[in-house]
N, C-alpha and C positions, 0 to 999 in steps of 0.2 A: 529754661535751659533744657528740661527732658525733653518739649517739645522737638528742639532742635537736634538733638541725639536720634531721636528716633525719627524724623521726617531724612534727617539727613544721610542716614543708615540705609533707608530703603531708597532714598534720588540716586548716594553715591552707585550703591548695586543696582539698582536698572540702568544709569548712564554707562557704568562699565559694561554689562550686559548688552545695552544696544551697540556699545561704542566695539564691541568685540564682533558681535554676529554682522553689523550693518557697514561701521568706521564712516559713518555721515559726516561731512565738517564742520567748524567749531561753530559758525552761527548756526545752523541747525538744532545743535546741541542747545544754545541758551534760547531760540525761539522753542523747542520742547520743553525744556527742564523748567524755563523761567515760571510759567504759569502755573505749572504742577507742583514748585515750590511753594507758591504764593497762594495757591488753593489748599494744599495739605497745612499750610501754617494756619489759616485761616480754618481749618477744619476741627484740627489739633486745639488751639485755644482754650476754646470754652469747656471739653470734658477735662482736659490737664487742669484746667483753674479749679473746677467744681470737684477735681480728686485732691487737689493740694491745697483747699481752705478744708472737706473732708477728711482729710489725713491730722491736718493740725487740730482740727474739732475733738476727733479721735481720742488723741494722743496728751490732747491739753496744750499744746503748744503754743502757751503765753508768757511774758514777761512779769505777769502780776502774781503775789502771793498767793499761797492757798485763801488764805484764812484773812478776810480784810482785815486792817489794822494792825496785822502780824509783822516781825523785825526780821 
């Protein structure tokens, strides 16, 4: 989910950006953006994964008791 906040954040601002300086049309728009999505997702992955099983490590972020055998 952050992944997508944040890849989507910087595609929406450069597509408005180009779409303002340039006004290309619409297939242009998805032959640029498409790839660019599809690469910065694939980019994004693996340090979001390796921050968010680190963040839970951190923080304890389990379902199990402190204390085995504990009520």
């Amino acid at each position: 989910m952050f992944g997508i906040f944040i890849l989507s954040f910087g595609v929406v601002g450069l597509a408005g950006f180009v779409e303002y300086l340039f006004s290309p049309p619409l297939w242009l728009h998805v032959v640029l953006w498409t790839p660019i999505i599809a690469a910065g997702g694939l980019l994004l992955l693996r340090p979001l994964k390796g921050l968010t099983v680190a963040m839970q490590y951190r923080f304890r972020a389990t379902d199990e008791n402190e204390h085995p055998g504990a009520t």
